[in-house]
LOSEDREN-935217 format. One record per residue (C-alpha): x, y, z; residue number from 1; residue in one letter. Coordinates in steps of 0.25 Angstrom, whole numbers. Each point is the difference from the previous one (the first is absolute). Example, Ala and Ser with C-alpha at 12.3 -4.5 7.8 and 13.67 -1.06 7.14 Angstrom:
# residues 2
SITE     px     py     pz  num  residu
SITE     49    -18     31    1       A
SITE      6     14     -2    2       S
This chain:
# residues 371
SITE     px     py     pz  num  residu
SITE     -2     68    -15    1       X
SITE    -14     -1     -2    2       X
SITE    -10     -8    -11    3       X
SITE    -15     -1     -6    4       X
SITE     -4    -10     13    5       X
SITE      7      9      9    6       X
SITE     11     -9      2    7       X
SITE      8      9     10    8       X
SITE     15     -5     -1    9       X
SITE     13      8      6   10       X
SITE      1     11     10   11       X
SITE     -6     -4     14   12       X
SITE    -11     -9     -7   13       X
SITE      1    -16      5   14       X
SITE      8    -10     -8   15       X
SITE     -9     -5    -14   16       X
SITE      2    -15      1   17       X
SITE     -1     -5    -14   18       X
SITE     -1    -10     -9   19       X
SITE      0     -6    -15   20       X
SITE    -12     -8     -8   21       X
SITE      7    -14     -1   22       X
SITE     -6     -4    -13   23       X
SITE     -3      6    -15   24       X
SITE    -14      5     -2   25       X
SITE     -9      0    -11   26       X
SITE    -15      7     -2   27       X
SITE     -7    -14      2   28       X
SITE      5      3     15   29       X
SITE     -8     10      1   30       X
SITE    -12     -4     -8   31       X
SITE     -2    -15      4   32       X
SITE     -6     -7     10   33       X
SITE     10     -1      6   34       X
SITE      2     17      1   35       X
SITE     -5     -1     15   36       X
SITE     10     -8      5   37       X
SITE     12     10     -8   38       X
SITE     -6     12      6   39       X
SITE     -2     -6     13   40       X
SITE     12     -5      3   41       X
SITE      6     14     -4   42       X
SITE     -9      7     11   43       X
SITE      5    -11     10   44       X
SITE     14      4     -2   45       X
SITE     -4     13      3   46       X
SITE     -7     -3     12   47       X
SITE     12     -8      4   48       X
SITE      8     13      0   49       X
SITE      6      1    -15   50       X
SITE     -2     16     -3   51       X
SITE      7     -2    -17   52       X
SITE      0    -12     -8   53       X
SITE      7      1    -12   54       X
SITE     -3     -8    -14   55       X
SITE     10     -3     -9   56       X
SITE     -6      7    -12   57       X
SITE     10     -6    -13   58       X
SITE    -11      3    -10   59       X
SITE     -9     12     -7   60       X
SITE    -11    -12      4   61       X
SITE      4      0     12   62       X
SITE      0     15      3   63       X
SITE    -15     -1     -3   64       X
SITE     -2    -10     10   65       X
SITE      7      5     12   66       X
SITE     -8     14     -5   67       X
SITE    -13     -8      0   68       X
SITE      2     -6     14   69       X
SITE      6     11      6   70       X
SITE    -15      7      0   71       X
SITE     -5    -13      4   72       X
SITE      8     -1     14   73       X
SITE      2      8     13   74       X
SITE     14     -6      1   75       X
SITE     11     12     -6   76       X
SITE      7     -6    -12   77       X
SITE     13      2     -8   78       X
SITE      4     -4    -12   79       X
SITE     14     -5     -4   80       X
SITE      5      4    -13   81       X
SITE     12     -5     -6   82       X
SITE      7      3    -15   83       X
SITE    -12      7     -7   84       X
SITE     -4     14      4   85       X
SITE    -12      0     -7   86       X
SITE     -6    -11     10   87       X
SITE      3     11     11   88       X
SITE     -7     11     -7   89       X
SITE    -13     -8     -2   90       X
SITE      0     -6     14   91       X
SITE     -2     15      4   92       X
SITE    -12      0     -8   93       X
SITE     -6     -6     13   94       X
SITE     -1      2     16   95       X
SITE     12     -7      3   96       X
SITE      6      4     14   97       X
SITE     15     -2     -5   98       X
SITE      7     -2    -11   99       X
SITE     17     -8      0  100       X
SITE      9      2    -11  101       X
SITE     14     -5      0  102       X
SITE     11      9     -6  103       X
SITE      6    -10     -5  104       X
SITE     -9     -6    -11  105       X
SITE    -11     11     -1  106       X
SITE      9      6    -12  107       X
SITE      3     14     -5  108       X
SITE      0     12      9  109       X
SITE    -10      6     -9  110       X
SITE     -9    -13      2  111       X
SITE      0      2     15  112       X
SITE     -1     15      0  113       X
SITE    -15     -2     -9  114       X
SITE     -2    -10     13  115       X
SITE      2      9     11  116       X
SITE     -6     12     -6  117       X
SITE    -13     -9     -4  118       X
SITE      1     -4     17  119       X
SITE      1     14      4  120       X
SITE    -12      4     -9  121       X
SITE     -7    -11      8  122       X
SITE      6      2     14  123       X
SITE      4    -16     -1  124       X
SITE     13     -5      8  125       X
SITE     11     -6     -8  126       X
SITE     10    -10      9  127       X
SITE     15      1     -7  128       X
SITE      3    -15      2  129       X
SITE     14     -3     -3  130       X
SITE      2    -15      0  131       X
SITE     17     -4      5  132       X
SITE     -5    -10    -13  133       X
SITE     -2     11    -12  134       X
SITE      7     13      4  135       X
SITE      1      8    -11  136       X
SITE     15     -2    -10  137       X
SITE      8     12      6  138       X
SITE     -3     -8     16  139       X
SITE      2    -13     -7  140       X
SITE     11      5     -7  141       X
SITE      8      5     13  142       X
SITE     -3    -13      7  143       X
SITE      6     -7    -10  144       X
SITE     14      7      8  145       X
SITE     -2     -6     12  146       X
SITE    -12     -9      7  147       X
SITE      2      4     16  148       X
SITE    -12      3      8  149       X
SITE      1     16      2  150       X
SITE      2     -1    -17  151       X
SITE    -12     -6     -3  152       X
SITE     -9      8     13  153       X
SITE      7     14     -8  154       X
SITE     -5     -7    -13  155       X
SITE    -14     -2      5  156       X
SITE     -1     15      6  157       X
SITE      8      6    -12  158       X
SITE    -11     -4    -11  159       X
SITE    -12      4     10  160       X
SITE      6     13      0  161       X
SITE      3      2    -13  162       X
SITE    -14     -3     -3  163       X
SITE     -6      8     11  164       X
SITE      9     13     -8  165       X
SITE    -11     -2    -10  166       X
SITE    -12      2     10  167       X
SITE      6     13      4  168       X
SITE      2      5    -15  169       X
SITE    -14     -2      0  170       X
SITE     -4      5     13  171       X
SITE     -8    -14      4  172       X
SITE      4     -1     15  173       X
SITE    -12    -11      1  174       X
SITE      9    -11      0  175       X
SITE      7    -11      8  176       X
SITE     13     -9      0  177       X
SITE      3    -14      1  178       X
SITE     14     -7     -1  179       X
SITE     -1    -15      1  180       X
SITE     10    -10      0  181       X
SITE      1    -16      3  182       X
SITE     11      2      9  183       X
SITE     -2      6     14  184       X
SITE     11      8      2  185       X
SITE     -3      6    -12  186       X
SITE    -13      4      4  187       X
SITE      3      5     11  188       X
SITE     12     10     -3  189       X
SITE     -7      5    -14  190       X
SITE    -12      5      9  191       X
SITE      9      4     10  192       X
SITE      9      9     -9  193       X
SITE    -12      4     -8  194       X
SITE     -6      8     12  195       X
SITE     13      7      1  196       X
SITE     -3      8    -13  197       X
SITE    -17      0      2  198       X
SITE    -11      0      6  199       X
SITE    -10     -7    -11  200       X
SITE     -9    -11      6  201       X
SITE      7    -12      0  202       X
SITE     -6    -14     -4  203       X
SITE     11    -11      6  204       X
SITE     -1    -15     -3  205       X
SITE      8    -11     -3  206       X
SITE     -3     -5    -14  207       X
SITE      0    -15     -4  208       X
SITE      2     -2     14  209       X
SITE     -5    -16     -1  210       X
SITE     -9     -8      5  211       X
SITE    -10      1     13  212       X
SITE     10     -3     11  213       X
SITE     15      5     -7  214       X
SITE     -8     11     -6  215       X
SITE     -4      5     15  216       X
SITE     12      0      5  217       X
SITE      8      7    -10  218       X
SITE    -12     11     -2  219       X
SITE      1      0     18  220       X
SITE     14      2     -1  221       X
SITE      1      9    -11  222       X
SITE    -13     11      4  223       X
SITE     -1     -1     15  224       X
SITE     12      7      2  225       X
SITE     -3     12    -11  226       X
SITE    -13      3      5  227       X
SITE      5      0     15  228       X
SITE     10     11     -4  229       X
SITE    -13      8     -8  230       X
SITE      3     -5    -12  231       X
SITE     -9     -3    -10  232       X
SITE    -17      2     -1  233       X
SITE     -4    -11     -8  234       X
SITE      2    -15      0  235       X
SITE     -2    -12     -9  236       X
SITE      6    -14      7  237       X
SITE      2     -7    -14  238       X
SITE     -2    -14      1  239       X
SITE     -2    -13     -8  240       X
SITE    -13     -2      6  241       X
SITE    -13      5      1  242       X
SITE     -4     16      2  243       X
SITE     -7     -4     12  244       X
SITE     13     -4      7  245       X
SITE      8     14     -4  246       X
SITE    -10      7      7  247       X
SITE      1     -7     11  248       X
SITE     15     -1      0  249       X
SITE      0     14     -3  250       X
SITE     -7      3     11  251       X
SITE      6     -7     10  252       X
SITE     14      6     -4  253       X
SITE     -5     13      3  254       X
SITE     -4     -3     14  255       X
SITE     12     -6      2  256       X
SITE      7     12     -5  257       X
SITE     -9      7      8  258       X
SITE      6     -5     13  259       X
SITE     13      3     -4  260       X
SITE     -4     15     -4  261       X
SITE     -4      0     15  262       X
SITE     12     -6      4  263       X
SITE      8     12     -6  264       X
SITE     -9      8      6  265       X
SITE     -6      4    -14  266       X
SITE    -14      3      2  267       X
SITE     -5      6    -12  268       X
SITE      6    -12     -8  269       X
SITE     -7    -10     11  270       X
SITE    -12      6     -3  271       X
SITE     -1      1    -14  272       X
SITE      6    -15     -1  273       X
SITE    -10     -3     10  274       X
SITE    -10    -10     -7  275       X
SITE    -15     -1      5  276       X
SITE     -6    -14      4  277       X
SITE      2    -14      6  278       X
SITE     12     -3      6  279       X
SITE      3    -14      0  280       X
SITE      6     -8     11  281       X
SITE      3    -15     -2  282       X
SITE      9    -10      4  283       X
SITE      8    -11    -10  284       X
SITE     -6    -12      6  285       X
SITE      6    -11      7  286       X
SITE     -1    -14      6  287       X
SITE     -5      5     11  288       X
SITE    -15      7     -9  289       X
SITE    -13     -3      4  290       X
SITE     -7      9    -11  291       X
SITE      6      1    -14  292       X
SITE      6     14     -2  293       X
SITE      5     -3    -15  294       X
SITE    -13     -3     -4  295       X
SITE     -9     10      8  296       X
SITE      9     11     -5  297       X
SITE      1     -5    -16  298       X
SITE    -14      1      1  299       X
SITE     -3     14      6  300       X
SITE     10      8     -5  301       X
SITE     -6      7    -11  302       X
SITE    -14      1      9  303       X
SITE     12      8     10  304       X
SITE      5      9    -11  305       X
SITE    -15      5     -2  306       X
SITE     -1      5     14  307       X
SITE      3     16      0  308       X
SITE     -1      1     14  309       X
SITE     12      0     10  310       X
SITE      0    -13      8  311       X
SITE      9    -11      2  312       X
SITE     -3    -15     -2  313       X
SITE      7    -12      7  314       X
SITE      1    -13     -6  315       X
SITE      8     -9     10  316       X
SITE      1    -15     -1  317       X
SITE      1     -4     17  318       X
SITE     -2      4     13  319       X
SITE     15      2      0  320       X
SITE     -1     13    -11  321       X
SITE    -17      2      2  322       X
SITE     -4      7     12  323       X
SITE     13      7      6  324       X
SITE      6      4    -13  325       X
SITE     -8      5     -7  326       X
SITE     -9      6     12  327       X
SITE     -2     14     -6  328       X
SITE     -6     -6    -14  329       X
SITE    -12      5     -2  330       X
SITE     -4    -11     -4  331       X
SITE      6    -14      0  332       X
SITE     -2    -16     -3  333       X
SITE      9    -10      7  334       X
SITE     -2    -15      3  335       X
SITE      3     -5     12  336       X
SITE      0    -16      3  337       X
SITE    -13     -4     -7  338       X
SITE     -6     12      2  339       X
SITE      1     12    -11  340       X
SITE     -2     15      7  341       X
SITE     -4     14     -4  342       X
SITE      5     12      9  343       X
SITE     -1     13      0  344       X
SITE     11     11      8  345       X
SITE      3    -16      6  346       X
SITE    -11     -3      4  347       X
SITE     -8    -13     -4  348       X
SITE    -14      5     -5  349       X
SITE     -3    -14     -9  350       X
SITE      5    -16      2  351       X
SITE     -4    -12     -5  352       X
SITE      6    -14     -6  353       X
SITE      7     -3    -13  354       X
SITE    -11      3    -11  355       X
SITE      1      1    -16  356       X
SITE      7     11     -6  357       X
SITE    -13      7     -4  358       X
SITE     -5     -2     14  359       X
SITE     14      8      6  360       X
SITE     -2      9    -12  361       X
SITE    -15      5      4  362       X
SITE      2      2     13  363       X
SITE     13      9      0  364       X
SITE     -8      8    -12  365       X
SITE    -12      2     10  366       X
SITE     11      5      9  367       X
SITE      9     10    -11  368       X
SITE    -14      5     -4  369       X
SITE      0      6     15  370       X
SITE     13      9     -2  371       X
């Protein structure tokens, strides 16, 4: 699948990690002082590694909006339209990357098909997002027969290709599905049985997944697994937290992935998983700590999720988890007594005595400035 920003998504192309504007938007945002700091932030979550962020778009206003920024910004956006068609059709008025309907609520089969031929006119993407939480009345209507887990994964399938029937009427193949559910399982067996009937690009995710730590977990357990077997191109780790924690997240499950793809021998999907930048090696703390790993690693994390190039950073607490295990960092910090240490490949290039944070903090800059 590919969009106006050259979003490349599907095929042999690397996994999309995504994510989704957390609050509503207005022109004053764009127009204000304060514009600088909206735009910025958007431009850092792409340096982080976010390649889509979606905007709620509930409004004709809003439309106009997301139309306005999406000139304005490098980041690739897409807007989500729920219920009124006619907020679809004015959002492709503008260089949008994507556009995500639900079948669901979007209405009328007319309504869609003057939807998907206005994108095809404009070579804009559409993500068919069925939600396990508005599936059209015939999928509602089945699940009211039974509520098992392989009857709500058939449910979720049965409405994306229903929808997908329309697409191929209007020969519009520019397209891309996702199938979300609260509940693992169901995630998991509706993308499962999906790729048995097609190969469309696959956005997976866990949806109303919870907060930070919960919301981790289940989106771990949930994705990993897919994207070790090949399946799935896109990702969003949706949490009740901020967008900078679901790239993060995001990215993290698909290394971890990653390693499990080459576990199974899987190359191609190690690679395409595979994402580029720090990787980050730090140990939980204990009694035993001469150097606050918590601390250090709260306060550099997003400075890490800005560094493209591959390395990996250690973040120890004593001499116990410094030197030895974490030997092949690239670079790594670690007290020892009173003393606080940097090393690189395991060996001590910098020591000196307990100092203030900034202090510790300039000194290992210097130091990542070097890699």
């Amino acid at each position: 699948m590919h969009d106006s920003k050259n979003v490349l998504i599907g095929g042999s192309f690397p996994i999309l990690v995504q994510s989704m504007w957390k609050d509503s938007i207005s022109f004053s945002s764009l127009n204000n002082r304060e514009s600088n700091v909206f735009i910025n932030r958007i431009e850092t979550l792409k340096a982080m590694g976010c390649g889509l962020l979606r905007f709620a778009v509930p409004s004709l206003e809003d439309a106009e909006i997301v139309g306005e920024l999406s000139g304005r910004v490098s980041m690739p956006l897409c807007a989500d339209i729920h219920f009124d068609y006619k907020i679809a059709l004015r959002c492709l008025d503008f260089p949008i990357a994507k556009l995500r309907i639900n079948p669901g609520n979007i209405g009328k089969p007319e309504n869609a098909a003057k939807v998907i031929l206005k994108a095809a006119k404009k070579n804009i993407p559409i993500r068919i997002g069925v939600n396990s939480g508005s599936l059209p009345q015939k999928q509602r209507n089945i699940l009211k027969e039974s509520h098992s887990d392989s009857k709500r994964a058939e449910a979720l399938v049965n409405a994306a290709l229903d929808e997908l029937e329309l697409f191929k009427q209007l020969g519009y193949v520019n397209v891309i599905v996702s199938m979300k559910a609260a509940r693992i399982a169901d995630t998991i067996m509706a993308n499962r049985l999906f790729r048995q009937y097609s190969d469309i690009p696959l956005h997976i995710g866990v949806t109303e997944a919870g907060p930070l730590i919960g919301g981790i977990v289940r989106n771990s357990a949930a994705l990993a697994p897919l994207l070790a077997e090949g399946i799935g191109d896109t990702i969003r780790v949706s949490l009740s937290d901020s967008a900078e924690n679901e790239i993060i997240a995001g990215k993290e499950i698909c290394n971890a992935a990653a390693e499990l793809a080459k576990l199974a021998g899987n190359k191609g999907m190690m690679d395409r998983l595979k994402q580029s930048g720090v990787r980050l090696i730090s140990c939980p703390r204990c009694g035993r700590h001469g150097f606050d790993t918590i601390a250090f690693t709260d306060r550099w994390k997003s400075r890490f999720s800005l560094i493209k190039k591959d390395c990996s950073i250690a973040v120890m607490g004593c001499e116990v988890n410094g030197l030895q295990e974490a030997k092949e960092a690239d670079l790594g910090i670690t007290g020892s007594g009173n003393t606080i240490i940097i090393f690189k490949k395991g060996k001590i290039i910098k020591s000196f005595g307990f100092a203030e944070n900034k202090e510790i903090d300039l000194i290992f800059e210097k130091e990542l400035d070097t890699l």
